[in-house]
PyMOL Python script that loads the backbone (N, CA, C, O; Angstrom):
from pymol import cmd

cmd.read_pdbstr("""\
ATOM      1  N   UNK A   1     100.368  91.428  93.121  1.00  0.00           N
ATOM      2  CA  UNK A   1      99.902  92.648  93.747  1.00  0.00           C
ATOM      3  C   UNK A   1      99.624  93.688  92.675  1.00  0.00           C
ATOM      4  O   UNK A   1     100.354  93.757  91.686  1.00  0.00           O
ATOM      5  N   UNK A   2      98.685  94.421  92.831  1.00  0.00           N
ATOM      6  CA  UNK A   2      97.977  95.445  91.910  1.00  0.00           C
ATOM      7  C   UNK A   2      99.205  96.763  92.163  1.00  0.00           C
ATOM      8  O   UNK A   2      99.696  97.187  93.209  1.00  0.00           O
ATOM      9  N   UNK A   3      99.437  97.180  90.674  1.00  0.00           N
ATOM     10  CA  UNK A   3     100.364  99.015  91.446  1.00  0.00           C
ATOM     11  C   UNK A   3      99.528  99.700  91.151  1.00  0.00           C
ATOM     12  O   UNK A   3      98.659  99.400  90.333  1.00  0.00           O
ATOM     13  N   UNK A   4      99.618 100.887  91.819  1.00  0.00           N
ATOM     14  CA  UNK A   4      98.875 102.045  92.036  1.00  0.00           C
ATOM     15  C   UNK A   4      99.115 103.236  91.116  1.00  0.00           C
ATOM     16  O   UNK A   4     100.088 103.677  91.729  1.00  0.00           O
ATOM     17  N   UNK A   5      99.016 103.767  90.483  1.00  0.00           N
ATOM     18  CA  UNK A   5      99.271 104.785  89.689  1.00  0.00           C
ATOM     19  C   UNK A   5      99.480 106.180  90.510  1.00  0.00           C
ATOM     20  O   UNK A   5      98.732 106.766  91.293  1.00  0.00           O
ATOM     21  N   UNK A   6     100.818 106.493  90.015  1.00  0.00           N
ATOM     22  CA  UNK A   6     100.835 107.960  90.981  1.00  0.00           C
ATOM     23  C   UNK A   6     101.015 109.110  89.981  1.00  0.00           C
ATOM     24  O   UNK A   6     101.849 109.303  89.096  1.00  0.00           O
ATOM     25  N   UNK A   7      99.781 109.924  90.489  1.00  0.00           N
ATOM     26  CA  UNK A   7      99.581 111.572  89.840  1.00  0.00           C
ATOM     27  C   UNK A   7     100.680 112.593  90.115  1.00  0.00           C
ATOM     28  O   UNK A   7     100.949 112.624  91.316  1.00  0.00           O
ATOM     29  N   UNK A   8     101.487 113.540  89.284  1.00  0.00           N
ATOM     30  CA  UNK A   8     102.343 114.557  90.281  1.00  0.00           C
ATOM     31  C   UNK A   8     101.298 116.031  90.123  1.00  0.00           C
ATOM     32  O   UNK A   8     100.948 116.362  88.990  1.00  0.00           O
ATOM     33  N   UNK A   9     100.914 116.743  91.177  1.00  0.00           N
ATOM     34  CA  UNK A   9     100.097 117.331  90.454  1.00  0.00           C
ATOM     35  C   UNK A   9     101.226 119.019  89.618  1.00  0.00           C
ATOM     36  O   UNK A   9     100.724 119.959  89.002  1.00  0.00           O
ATOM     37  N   UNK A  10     102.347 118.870  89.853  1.00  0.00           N
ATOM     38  CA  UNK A  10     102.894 119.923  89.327  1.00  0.00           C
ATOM     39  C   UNK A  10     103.036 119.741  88.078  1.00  0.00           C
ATOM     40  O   UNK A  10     102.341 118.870  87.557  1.00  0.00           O
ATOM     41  N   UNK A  11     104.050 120.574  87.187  1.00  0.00           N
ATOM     42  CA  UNK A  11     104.519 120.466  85.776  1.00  0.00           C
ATOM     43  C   UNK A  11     105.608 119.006  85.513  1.00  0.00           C
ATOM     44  O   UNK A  11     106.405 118.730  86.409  1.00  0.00           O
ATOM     45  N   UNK A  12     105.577 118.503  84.773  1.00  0.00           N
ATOM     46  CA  UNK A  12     106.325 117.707  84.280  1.00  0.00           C
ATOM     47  C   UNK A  12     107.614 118.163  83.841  1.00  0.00           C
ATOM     48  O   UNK A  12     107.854 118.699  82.759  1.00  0.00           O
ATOM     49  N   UNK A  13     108.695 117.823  85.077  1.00  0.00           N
ATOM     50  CA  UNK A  13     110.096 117.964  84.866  1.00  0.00           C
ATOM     51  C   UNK A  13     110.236 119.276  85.732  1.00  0.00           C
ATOM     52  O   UNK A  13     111.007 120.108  85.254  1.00  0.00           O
ATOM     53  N   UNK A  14     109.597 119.619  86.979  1.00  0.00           N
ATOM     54  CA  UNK A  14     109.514 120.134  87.639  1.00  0.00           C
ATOM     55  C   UNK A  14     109.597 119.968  89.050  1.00  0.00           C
ATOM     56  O   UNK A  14     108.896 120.523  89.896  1.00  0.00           O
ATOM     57  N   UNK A  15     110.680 119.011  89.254  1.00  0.00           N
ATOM     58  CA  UNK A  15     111.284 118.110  91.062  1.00  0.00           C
ATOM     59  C   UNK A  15     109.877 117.184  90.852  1.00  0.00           C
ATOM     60  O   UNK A  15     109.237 116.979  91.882  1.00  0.00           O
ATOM     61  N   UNK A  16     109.440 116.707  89.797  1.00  0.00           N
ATOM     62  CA  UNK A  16     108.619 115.578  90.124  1.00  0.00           C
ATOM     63  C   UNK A  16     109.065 114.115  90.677  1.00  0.00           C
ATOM     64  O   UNK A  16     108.352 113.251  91.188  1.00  0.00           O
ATOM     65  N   UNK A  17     110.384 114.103  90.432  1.00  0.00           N
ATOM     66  CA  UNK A  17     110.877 112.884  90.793  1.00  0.00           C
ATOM     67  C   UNK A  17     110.883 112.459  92.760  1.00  0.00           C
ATOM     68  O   UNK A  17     110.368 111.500  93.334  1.00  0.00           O
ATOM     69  N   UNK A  18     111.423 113.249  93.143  1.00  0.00           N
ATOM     70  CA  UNK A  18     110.888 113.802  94.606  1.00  0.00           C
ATOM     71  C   UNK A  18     109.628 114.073  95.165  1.00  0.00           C
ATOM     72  O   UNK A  18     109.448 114.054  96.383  1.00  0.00           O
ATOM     73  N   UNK A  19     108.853 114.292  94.450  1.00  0.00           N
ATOM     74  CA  UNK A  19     107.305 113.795  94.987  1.00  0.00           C
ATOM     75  C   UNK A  19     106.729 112.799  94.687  1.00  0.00           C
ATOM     76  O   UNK A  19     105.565 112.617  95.043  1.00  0.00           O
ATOM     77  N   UNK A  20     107.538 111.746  93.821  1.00  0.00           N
ATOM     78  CA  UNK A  20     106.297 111.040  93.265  1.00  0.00           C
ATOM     79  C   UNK A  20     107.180 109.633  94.097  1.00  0.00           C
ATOM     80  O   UNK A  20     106.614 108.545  94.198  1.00  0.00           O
ATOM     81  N   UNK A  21     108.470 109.839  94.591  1.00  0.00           N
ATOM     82  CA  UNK A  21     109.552 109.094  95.424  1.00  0.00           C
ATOM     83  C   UNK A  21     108.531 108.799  97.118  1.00  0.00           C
ATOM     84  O   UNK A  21     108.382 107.755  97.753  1.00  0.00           O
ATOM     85  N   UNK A  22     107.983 110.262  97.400  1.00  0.00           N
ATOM     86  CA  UNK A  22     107.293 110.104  99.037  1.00  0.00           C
ATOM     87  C   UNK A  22     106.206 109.453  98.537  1.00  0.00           C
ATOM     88  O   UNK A  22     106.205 108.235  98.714  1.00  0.00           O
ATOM     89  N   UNK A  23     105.012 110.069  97.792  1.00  0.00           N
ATOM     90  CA  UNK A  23     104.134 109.790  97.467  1.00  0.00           C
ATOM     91  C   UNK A  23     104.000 108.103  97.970  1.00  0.00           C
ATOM     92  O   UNK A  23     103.665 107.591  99.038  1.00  0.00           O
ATOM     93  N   UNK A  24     104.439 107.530  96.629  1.00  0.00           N
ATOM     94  CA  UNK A  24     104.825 105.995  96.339  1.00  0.00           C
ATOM     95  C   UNK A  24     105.393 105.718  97.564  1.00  0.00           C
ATOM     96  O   UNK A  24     104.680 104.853  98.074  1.00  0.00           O
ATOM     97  N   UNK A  25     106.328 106.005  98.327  1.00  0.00           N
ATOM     98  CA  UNK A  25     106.572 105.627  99.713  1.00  0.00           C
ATOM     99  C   UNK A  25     105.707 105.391 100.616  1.00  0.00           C
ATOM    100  O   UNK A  25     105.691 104.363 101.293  1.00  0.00           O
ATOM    101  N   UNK A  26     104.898 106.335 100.708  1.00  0.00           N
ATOM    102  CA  UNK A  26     103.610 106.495 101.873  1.00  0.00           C
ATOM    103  C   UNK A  26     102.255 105.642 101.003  1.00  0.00           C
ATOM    104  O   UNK A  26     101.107 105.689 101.445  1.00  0.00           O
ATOM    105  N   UNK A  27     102.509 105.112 100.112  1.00  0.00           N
ATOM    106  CA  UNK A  27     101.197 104.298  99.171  1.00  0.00           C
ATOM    107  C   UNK A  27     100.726 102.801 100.269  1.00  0.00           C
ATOM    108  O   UNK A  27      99.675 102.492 100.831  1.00  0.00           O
ATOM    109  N   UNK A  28     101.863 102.264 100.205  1.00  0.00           N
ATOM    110  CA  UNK A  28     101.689 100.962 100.769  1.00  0.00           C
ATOM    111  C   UNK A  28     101.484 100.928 102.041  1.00  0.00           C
ATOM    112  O   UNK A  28     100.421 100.378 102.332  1.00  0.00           O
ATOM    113  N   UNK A  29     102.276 101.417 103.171  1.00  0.00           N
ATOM    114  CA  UNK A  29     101.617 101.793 104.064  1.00  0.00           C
ATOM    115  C   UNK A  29     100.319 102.299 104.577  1.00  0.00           C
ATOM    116  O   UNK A  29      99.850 101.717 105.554  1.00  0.00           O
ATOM    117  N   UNK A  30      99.530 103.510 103.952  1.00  0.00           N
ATOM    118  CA  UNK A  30      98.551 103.866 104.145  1.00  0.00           C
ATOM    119  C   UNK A  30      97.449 102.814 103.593  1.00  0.00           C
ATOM    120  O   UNK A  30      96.388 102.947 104.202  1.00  0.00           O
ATOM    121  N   UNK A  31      97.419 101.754 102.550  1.00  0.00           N
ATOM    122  CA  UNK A  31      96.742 101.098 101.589  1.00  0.00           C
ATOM    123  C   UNK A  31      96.922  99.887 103.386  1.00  0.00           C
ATOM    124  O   UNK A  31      96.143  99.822 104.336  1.00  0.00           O
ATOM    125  N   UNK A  32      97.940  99.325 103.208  1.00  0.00           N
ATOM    126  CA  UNK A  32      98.031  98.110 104.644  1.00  0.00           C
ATOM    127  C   UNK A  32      96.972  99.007 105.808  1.00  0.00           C
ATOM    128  O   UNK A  32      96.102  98.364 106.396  1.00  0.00           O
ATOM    129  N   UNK A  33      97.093 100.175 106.014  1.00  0.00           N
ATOM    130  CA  UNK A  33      96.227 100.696 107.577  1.00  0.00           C
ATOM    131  C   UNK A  33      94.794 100.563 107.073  1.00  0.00           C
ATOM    132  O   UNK A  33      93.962  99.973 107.762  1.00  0.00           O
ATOM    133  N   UNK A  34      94.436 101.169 105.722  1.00  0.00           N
ATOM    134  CA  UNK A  34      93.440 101.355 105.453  1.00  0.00           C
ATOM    135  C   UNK A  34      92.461  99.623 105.636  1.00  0.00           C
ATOM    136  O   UNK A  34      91.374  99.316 106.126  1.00  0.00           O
ATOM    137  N   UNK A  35      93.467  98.935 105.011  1.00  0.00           N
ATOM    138  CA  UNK A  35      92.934  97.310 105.093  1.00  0.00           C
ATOM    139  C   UNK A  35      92.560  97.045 106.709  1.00  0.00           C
ATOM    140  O   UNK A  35      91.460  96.883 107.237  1.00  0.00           O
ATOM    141  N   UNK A  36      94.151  97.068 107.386  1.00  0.00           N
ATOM    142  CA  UNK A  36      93.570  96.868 108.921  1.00  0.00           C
ATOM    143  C   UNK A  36      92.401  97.956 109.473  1.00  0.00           C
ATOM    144  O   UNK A  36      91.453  97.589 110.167  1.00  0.00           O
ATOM    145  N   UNK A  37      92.518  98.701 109.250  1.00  0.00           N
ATOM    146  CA  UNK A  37      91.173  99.571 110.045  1.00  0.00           C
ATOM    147  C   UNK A  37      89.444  98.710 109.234  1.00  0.00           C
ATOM    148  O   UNK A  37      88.325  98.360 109.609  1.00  0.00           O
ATOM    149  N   UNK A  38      89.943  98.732 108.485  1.00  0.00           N
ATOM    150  CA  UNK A  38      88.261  98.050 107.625  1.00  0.00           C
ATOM    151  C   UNK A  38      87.990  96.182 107.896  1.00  0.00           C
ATOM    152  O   UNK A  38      86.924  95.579 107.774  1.00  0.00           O
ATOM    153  N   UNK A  39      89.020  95.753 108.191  1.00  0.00           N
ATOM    154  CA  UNK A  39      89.230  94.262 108.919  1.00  0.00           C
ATOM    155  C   UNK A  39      88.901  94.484 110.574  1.00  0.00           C
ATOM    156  O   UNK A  39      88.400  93.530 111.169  1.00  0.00           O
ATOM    157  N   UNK A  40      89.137  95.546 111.201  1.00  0.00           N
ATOM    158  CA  UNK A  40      88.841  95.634 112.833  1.00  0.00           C
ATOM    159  C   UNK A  40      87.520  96.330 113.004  1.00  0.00           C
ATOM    160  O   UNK A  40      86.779  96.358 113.987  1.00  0.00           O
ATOM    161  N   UNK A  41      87.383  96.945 111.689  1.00  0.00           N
ATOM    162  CA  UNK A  41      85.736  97.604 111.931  1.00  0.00           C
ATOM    163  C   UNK A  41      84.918  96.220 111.202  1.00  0.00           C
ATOM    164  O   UNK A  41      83.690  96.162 111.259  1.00  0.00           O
ATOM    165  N   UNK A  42      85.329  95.666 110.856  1.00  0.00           N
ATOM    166  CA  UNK A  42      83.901  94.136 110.135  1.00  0.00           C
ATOM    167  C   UNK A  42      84.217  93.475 111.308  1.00  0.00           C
ATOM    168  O   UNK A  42      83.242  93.027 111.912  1.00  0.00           O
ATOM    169  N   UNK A  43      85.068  93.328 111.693  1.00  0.00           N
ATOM    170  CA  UNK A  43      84.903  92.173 113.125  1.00  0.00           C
ATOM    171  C   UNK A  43      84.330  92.840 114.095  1.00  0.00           C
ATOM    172  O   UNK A  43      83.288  92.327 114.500  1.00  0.00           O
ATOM    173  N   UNK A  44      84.792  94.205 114.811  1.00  0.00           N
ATOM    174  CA  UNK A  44      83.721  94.912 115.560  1.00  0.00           C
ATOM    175  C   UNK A  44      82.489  95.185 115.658  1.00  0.00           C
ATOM    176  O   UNK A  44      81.875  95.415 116.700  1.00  0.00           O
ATOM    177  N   UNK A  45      81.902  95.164 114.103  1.00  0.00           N
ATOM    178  CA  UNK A  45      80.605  94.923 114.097  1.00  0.00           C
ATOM    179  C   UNK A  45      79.534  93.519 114.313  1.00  0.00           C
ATOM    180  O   UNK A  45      78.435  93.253 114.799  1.00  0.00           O
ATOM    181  N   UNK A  46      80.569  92.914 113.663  1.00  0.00           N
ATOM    182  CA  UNK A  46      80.176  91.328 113.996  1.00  0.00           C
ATOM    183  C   UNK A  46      79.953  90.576 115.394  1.00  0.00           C
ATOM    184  O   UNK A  46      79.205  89.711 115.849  1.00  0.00           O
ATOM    185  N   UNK A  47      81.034  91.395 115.831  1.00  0.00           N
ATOM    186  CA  UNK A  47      81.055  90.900 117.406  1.00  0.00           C
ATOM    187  C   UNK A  47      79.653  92.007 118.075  1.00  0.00           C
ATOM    188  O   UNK A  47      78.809  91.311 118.639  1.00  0.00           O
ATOM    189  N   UNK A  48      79.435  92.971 118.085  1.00  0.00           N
ATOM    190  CA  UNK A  48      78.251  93.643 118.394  1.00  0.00           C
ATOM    191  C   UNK A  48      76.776  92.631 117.947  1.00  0.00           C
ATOM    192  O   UNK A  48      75.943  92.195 118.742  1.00  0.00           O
ATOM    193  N   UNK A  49      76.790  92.490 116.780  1.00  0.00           N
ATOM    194  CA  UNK A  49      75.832  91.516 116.357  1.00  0.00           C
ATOM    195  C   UNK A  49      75.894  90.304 116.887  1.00  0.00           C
ATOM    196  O   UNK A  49      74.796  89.762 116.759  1.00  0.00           O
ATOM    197  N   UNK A  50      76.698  89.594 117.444  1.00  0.00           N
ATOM    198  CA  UNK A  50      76.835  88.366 117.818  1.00  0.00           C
ATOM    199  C   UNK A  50      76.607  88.857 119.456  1.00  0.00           C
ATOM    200  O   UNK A  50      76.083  87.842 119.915  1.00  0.00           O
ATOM    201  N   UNK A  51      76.706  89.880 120.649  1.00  0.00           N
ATOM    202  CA  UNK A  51      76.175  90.129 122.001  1.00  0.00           C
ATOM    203  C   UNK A  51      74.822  90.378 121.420  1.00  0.00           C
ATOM    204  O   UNK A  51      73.838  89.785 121.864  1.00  0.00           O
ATOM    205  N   UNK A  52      74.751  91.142 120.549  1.00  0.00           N
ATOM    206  CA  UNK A  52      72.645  91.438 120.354  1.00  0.00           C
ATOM    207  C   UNK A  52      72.256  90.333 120.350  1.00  0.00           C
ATOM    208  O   UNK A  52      71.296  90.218 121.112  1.00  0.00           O
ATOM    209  N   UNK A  53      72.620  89.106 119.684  1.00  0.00           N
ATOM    210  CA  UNK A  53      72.254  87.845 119.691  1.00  0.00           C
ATOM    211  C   UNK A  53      72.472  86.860 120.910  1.00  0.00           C
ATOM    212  O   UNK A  53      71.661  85.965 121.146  1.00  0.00           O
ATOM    213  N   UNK A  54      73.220  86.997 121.412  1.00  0.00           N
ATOM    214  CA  UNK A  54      73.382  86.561 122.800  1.00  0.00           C
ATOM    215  C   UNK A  54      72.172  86.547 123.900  1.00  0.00           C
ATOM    216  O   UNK A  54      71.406  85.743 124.430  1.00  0.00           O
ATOM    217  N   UNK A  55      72.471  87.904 123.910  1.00  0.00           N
ATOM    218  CA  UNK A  55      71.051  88.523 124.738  1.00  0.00           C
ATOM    219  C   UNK A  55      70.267  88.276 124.283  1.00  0.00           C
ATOM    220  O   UNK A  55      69.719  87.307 124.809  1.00  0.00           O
ATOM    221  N   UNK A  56      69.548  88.842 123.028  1.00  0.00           N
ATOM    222  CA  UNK A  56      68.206  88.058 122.798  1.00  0.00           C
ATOM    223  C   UNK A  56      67.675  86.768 123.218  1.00  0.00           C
ATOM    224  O   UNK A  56      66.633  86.480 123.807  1.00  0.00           O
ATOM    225  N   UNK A  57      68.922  85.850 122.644  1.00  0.00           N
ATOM    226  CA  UNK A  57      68.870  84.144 122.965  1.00  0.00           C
ATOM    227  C   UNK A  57      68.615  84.103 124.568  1.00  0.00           C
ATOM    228  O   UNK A  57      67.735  83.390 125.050  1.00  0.00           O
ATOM    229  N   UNK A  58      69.440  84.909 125.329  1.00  0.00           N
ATOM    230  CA  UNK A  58      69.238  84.663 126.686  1.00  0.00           C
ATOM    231  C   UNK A  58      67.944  85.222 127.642  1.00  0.00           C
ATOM    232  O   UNK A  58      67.528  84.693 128.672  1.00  0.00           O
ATOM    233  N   UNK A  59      67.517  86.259 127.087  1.00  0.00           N
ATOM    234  CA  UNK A  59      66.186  86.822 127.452  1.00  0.00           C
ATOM    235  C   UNK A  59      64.948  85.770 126.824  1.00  0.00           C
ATOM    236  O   UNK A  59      64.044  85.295 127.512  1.00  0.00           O
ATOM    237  N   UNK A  60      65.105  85.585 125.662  1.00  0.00           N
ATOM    238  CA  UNK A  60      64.151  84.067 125.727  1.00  0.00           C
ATOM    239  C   UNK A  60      64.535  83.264 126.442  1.00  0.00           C
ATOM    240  O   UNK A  60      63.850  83.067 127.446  1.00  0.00           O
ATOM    241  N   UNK A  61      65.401  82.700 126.310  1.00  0.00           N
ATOM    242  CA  UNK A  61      65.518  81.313 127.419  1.00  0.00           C
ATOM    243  C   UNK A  61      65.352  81.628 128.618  1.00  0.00           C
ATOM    244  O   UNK A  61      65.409  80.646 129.357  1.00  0.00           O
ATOM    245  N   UNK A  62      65.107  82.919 129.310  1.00  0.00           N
ATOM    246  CA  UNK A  62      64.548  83.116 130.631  1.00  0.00           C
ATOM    247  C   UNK A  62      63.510  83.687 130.732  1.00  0.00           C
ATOM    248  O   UNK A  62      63.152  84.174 131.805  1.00  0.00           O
ATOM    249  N   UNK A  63      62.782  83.755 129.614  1.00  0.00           N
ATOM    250  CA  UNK A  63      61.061  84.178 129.555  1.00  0.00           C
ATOM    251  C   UNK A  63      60.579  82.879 129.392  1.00  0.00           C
ATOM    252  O   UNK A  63      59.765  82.395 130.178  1.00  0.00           O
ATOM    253  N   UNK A  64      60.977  82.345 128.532  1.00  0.00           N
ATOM    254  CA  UNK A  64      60.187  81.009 128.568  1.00  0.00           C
ATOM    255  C   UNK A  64      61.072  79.800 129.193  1.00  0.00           C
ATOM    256  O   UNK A  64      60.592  78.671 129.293  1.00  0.00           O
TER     257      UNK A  64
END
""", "prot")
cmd.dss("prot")
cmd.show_as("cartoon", "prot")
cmd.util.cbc("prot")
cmd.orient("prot")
């Protein structure tokens, strides 16, 4: 697995240890949603493309 590099944007030695603790907490989580939301939007589209194709197929086969 790839790590992520975390920025603090305050001074160095300034409770950075405590932000960079949530930060890194909330990394993997948001990185996993971001994956599932972009995996349910390529199949949602696919499946849209695959009824356009449906129909088409079926409006020919009942024109001709």
């Amino acid at each position: 697995m790839a790590q992520t590099a975390i920025y603090s944007h305050g001074s160095p030695g300034v409770d950075g240890g405590s932000d960079r603790q949530t930060v890194d907490g909330d990394t993997p989580l948001t990185d996993a949603l971001l994956d599932q939301f972009s995996v349910y939007y390529l199949v949602s589209v696919l499946a849209v493309r695959a009824l356009e194709e449906a129909r088409r197929q079926r409006a020919l086969a009942e024109a001709g």
